[in-house]
C-alpha positions as CSV (number, residue, x, y, z in Angstrom):
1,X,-45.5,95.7,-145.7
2,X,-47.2,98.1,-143.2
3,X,-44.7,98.4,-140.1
4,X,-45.6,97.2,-136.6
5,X,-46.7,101.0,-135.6
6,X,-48.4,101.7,-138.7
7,X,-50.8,98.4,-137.5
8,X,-51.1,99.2,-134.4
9,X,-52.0,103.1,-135.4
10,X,-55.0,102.2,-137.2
11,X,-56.0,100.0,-134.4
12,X,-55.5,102.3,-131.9
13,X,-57.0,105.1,-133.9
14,X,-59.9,102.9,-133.5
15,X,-60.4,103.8,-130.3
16,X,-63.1,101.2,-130.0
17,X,-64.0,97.8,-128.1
18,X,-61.9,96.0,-130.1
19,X,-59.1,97.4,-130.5
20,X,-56.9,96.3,-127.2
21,X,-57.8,93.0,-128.0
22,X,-56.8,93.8,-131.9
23,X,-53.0,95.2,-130.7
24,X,-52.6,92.3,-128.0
25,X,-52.8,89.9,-131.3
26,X,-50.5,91.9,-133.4
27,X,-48.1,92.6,-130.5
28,X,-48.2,88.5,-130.0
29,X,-47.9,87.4,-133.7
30,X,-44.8,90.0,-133.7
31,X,-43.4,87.4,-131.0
32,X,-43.7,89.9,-128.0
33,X,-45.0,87.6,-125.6
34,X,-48.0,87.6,-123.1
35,X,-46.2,89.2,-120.3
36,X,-44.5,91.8,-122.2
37,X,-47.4,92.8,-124.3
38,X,-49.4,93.5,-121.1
39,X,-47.0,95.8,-119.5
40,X,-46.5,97.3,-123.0
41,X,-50.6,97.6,-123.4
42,X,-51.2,98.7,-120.2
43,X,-48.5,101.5,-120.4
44,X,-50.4,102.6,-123.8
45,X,-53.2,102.9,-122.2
46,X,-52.5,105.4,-119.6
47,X,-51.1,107.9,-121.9
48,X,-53.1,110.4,-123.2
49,X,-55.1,110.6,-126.8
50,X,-52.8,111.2,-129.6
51,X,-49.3,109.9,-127.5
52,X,-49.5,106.1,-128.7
53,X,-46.5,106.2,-130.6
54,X,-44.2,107.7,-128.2
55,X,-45.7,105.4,-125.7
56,X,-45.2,102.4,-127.0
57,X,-41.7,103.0,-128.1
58,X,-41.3,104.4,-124.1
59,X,-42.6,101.1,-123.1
60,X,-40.5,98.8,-125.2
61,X,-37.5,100.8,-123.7
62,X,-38.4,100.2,-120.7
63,X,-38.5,96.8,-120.9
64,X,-35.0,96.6,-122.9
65,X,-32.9,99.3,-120.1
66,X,-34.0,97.1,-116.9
67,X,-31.1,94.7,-116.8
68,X,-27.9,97.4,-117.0
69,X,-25.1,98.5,-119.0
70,X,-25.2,96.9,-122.2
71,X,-21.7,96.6,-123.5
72,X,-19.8,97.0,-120.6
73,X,-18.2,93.1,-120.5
74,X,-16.7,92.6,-116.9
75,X,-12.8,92.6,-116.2
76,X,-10.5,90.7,-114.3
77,X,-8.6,92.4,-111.7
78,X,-5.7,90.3,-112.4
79,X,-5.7,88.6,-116.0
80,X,-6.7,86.5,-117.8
81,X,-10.7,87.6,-117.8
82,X,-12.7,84.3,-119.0
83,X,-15.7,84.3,-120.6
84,X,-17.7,81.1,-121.4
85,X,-20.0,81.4,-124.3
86,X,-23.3,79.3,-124.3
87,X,-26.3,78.5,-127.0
88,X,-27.9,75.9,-129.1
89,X,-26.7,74.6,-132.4
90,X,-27.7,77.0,-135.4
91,X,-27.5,80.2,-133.4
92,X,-24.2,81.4,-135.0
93,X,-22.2,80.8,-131.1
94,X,-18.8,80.3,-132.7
95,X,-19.0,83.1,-135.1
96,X,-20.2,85.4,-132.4
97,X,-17.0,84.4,-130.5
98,X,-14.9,85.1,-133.4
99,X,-16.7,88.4,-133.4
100,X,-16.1,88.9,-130.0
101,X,-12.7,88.2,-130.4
102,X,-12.2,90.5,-132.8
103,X,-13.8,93.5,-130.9
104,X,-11.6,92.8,-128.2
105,X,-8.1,92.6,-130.2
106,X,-9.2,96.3,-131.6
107,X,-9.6,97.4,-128.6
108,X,-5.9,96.5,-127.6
109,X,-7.0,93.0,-126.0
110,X,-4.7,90.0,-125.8
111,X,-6.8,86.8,-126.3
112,X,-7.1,83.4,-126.6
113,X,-10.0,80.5,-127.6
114,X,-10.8,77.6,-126.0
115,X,-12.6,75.2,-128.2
116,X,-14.6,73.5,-125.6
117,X,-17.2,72.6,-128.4
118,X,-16.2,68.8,-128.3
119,X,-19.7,67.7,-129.2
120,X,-20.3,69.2,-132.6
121,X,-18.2,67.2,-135.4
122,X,-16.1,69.9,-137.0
123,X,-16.4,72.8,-133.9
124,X,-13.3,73.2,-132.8
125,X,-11.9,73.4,-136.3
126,X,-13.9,75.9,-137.5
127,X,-12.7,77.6,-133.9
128,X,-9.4,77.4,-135.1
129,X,-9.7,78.7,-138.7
130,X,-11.3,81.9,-136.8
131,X,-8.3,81.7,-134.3
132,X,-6.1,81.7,-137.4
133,X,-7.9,84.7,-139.1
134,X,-8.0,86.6,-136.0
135,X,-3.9,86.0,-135.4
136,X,-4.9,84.7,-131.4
137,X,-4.0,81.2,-130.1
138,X,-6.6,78.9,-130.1
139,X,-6.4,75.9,-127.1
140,X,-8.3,72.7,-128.8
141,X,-7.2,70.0,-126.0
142,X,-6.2,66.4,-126.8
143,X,-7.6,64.0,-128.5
144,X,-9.5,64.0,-132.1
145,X,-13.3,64.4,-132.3
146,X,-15.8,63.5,-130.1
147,X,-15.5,62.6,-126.4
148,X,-12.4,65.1,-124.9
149,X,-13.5,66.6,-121.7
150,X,-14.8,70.3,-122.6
151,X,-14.0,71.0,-119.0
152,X,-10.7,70.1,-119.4
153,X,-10.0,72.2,-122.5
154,X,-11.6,75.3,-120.8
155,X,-9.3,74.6,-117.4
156,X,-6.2,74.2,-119.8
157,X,-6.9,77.3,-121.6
158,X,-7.2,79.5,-118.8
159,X,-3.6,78.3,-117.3
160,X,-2.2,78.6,-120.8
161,X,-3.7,82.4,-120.7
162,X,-1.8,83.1,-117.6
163,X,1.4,81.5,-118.5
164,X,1.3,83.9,-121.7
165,X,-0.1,86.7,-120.2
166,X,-3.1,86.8,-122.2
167,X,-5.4,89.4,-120.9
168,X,-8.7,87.6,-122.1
169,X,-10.3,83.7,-122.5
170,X,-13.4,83.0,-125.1
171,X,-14.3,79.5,-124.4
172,X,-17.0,78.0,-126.6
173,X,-18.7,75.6,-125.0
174,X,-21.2,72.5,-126.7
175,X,-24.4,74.2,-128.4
176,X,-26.9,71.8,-126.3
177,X,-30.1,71.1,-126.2
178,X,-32.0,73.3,-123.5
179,X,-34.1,70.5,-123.2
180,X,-31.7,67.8,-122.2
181,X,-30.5,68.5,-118.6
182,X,-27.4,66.0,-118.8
183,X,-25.7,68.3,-121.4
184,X,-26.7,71.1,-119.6
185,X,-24.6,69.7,-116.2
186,X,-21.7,68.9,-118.7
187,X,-22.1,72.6,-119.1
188,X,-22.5,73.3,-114.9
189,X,-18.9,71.3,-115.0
190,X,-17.3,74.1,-117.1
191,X,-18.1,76.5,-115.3
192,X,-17.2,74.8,-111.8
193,X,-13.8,73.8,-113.3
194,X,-13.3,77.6,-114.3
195,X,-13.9,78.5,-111.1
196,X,-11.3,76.2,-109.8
197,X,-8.7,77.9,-111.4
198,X,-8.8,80.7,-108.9
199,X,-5.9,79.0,-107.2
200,X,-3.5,79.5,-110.6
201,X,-5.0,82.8,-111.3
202,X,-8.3,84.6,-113.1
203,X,-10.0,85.0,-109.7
204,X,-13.7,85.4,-109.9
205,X,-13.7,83.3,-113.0
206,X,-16.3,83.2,-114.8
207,X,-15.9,87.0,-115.5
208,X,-18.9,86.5,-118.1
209,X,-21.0,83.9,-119.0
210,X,-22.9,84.7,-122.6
211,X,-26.0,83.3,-123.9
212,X,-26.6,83.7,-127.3
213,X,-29.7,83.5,-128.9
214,X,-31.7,83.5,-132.5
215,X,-33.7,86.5,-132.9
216,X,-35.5,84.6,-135.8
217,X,-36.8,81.7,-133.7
218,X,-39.3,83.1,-131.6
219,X,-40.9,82.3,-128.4
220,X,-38.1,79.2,-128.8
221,X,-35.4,82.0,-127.6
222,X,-37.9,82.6,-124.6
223,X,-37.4,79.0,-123.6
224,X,-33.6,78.7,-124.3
225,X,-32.8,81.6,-122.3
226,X,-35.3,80.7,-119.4
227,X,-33.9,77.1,-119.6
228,X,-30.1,78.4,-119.7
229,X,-30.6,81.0,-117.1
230,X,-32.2,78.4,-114.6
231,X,-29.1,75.7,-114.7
232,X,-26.2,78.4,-115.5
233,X,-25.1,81.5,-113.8
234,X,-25.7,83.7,-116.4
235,X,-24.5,87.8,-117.1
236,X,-25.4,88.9,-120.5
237,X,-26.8,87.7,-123.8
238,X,-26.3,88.3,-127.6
239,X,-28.6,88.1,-130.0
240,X,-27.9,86.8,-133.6
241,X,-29.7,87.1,-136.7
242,X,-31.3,90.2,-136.2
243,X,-31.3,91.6,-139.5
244,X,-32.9,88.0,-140.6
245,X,-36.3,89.1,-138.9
246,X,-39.0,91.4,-139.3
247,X,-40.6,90.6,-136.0
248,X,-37.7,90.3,-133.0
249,X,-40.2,91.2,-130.2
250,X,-38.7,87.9,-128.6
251,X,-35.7,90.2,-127.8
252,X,-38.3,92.3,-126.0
253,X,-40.0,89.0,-124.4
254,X,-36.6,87.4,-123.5
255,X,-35.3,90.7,-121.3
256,X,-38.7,91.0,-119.6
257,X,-38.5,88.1,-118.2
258,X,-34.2,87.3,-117.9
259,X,-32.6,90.1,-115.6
260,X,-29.4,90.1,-117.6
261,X,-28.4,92.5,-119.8
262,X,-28.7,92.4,-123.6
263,X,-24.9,92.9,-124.4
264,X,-24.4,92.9,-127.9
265,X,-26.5,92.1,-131.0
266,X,-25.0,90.7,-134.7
267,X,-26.5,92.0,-137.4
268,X,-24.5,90.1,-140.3
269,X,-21.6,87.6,-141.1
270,X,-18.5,89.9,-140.4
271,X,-16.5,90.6,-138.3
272,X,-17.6,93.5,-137.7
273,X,-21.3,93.0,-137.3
274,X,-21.5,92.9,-133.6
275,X,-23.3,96.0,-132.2
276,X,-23.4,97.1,-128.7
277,X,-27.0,96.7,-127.7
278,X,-29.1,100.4,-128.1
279,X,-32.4,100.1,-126.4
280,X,-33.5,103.2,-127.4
281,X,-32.5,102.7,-131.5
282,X,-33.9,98.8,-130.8
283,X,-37.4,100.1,-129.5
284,X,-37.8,102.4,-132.7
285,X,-36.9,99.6,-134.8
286,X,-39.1,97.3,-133.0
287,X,-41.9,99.8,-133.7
288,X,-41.5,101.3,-136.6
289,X,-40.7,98.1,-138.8
């Protein structure tokens, strides 16, 4: 299958009427976006015959370096540092925590997990079978199933951190709907409550608040991240599933129009597969298929 470039470099070797209106499909079926294929079009077009290549990779880093330092996760002045993880169900949230987690421990980290997730039937178990695997405490809350108060996990946690000295807080919060806005203030209350807890220490809290999207889904991570980014006060996002897609110019669409950084993307089911976002790397792979 003929890589995004090699499509576009027959259309743009063209060089006739056609042939912006040609790449503005394929950039748009490779789930791009309207907005960022214009800037990346028009960017194209101003470079000079025989430069397309180079110019659209130029463009599509462009796009992916606006929002900052990719990897560089904020840290409390004064432990613990709390980060609240958000996404929809099916975007692989709690594994990217566990992931997270793990990146953290090797780099000489103390945490702990908050399973906040107490929506989902079976979340905060599988929460804890990672917290087990990873060798880090894992704060559930009362109560079995359904119907604990996530906000009340993720306040207990954060108190528990500091009374253990845990330098760092993953709380996985409920993978709502974007499209339901009472979930989403359930989720406003987490991060209110986390705030709160400036009076028993982690100042500033939250220190992050992720989004993580599906690379694989399209224009639907557009409307996620637009929708999250609009009720929550969001610093970064990760993006799952990337080796599960041959298009994954949403990632592309999704920073053009969220000024957050891209912090980290997974590429697999290990532990290990959690990448520090590359721009430059992303673009080629964007392009060159």
């Amino acid at each position: 299958m003929a890589s995004l470039w090699q499509r576009l470099g027959r259309v743009f070797a063209r060089g006739d009427a056609g042939a912006r209106e040609e790449a503005e499909r394929i950039l748009l079926e490779a789930d791009f976006g309207v907005a960022a294929t214009a800037e990346i079009l028009e960017q194209v077009a101003r470079t000079p015959d025989g430069d397309a290549r180079r110019a659209l990779e130029q463009a599509v880093v462009s796009i992916l370096s606006k929002a900052g330092a990719p990897g560089a996760l904020a840290r409390a002045s004064e432990p613990p540092t709390v980060m609240l993880v958000f996404g929809v169900n099916g975007v692989g949230k709690t594994t990217t925590i566990a992931k997270l987690a793990h990146r953290l421990v090797r780099d000489g980290r103390s945490v702990l997990l908050a399973a906040a997730d107490t929506f989902r039937a079976g979340a905060r178990e599988q929460l804890e079978i990672w917290a087990n695997r990873l060798g880090v405490p894992c704060i559930r809350g009362g109560g079995a199933g359904a119907g604990a108060d996530p906000a009340a996990v993720a306040f207990d946690a954060v108190a528990a951190a500091r009374a253990r000295g845990i330098d760092s807080v993953l709380v996985d919060t409920a993978g709502r709907l974007h499209t339901e806005e009472r979930l989403l203030e359930e989720l406003k209350k987490v991060v209110r409550v986390v705030a709160k807890q400036r009076s028993v220490g982690g100042a500033g809290a939250p220190h992050e608040s992720l989004l993580v999207l599906d690379a694989t889904v399209g224009q639907n991570a557009v409307h996620q991240a637009q929708a999250f980014a609009a009720a929550l006060p969001l610093t970064g996002l990760i993006v799952t599933k990337l080796d599960g897609t041959a298009k994954g110019g949403s990632v592309v669409a999704v920073q053009r129009i969220i000024p957050v950084p891209i912090r980290f993307v997974g590429t697999g089911e290990g532990l290990e597969d959690l990448e520090v976002f590359a721009p430059q790397s992303s673009a080629k792979r964007r392009v060159r298929g």
